[in-house]
C-alpha positions in Angstrom: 18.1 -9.2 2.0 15.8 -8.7 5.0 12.3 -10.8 5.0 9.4 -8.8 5.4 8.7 -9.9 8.8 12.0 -9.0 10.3 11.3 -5.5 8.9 7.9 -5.7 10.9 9.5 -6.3 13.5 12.4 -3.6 13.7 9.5 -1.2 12.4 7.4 -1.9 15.6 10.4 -2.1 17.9 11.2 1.6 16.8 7.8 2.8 17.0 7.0 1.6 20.4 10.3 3.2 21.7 9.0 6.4 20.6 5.5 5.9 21.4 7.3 4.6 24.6 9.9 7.3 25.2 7.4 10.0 24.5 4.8 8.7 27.1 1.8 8.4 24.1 2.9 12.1 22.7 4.3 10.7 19.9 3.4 7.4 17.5 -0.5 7.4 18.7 -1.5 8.1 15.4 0.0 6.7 11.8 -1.9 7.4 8.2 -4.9 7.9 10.3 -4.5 4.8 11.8 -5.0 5.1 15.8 -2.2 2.8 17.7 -2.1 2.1 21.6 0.6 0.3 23.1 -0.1 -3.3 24.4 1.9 -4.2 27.3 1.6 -8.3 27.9 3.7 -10.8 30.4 6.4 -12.8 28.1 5.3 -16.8 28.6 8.5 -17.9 28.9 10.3 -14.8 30.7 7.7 -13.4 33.0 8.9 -10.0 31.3 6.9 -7.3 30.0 6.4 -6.9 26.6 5.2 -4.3 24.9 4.1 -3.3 21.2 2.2 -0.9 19.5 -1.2 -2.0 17.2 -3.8 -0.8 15.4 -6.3 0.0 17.9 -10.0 -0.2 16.3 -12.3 1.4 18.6 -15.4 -0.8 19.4 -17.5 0.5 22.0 -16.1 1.0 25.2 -13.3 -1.6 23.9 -10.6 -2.1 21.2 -10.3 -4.9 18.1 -7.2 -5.8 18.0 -5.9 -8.1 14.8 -3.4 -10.7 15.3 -2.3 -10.7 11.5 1.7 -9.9 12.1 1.8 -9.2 8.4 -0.1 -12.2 7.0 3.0 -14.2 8.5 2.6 -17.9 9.3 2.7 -17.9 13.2 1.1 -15.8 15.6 2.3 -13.0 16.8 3.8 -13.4 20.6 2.2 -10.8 21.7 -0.9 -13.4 21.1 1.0 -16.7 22.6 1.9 -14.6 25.8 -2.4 -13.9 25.7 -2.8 -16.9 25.5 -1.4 -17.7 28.8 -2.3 -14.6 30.9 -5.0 -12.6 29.0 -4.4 -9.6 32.0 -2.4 -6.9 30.2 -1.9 -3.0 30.2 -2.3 -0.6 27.3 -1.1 2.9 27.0 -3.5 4.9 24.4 -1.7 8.2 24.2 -0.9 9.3 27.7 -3.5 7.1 29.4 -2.0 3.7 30.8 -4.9 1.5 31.8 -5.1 -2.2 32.8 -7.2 -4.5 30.6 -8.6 -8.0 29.9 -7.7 -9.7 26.5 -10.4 -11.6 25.0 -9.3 -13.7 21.8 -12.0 -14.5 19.4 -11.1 -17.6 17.4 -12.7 -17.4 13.1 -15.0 -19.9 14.4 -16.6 -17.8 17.0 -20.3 -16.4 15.5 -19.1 -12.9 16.0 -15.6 -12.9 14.6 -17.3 -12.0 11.0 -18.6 -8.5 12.4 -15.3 -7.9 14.1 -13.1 -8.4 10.8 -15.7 -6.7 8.7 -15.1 -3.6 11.2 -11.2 -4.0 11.1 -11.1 -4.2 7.6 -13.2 -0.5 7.1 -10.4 0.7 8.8 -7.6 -0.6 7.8 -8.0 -2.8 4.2 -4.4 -4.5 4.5 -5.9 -6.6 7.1 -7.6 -8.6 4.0 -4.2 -8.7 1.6 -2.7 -10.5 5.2 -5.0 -12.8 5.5 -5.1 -13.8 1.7 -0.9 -14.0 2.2 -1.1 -17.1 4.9 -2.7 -19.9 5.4 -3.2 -19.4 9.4 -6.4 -18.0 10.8 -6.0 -14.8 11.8 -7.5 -14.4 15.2 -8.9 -11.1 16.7 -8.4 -9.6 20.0 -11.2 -7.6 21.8 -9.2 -5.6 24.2 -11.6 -4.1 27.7 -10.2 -1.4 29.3 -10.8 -2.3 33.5 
């Protein structure tokens, strides 16, 4: 049987071909759910990798959640942050460079910023009930 986070993964590797393949025509939008394409630098590889999230609009910015499913490591897309916070997204047909700002559960704002993901998407919660990692957020500003 496949685990749930394998599916997540083949899931996301499928729709960021499309959202991909389409140039942002297709996969930009999901159950009303808006979704941009996060391109970051592989720690290890120095290749690009890209994956498509929830983007929550915050100002001139995006919230991005790092919850992978409520799975017990962080997503790479985070590690690779981590180590090089200068990354590219692609919201629709728009590519754009942008800085990655993580914001850690024990950063004042952090409360505010999952109260906001959480209106818009309530699965966020049931993933952070499923593990036993703090689920960091990513504030994403478009340069």
């Amino acid at each position: 049987m496949i685990s749930r986070f394998k599916l997540i993964r083949i899931v996301s590797k499928v729709h960021g071909f499309i959202y991909y393949i389409s140039r942002g025509r297709t996969g930009t939008q999901l159950k009303g759910k808006h979704f941009l394409l996060l391109t970051t630098v592989g720690r290890k590889s120095g290749k690009e990798r890209s994956v498509p999230l929830a983007a929550i609009p915050y100002g001139g910015k995006y919230i991005l959640v790092a919850s992978f499913g409520g799975s017990p490591v962080d997503p790479a897309w985070l590690i690779n942050i981590r180590h090089n916070p200068g990354v590219r997204i692609r919201l629709g047909q728009v590519v754009q460079k942008a800085e990655a700002c993580i914001v850690e559960t024990s950063d004042t704002i952090y409360d505010d910023l999952w109260d906001k993901a959480v209106a818009t998407y309530e699965g966020f919660d049931i993933y952070k009930k499923t593990t036993s990692r703090r689920i960091p957020i990513v504030v994403i500003n478009p340069l």
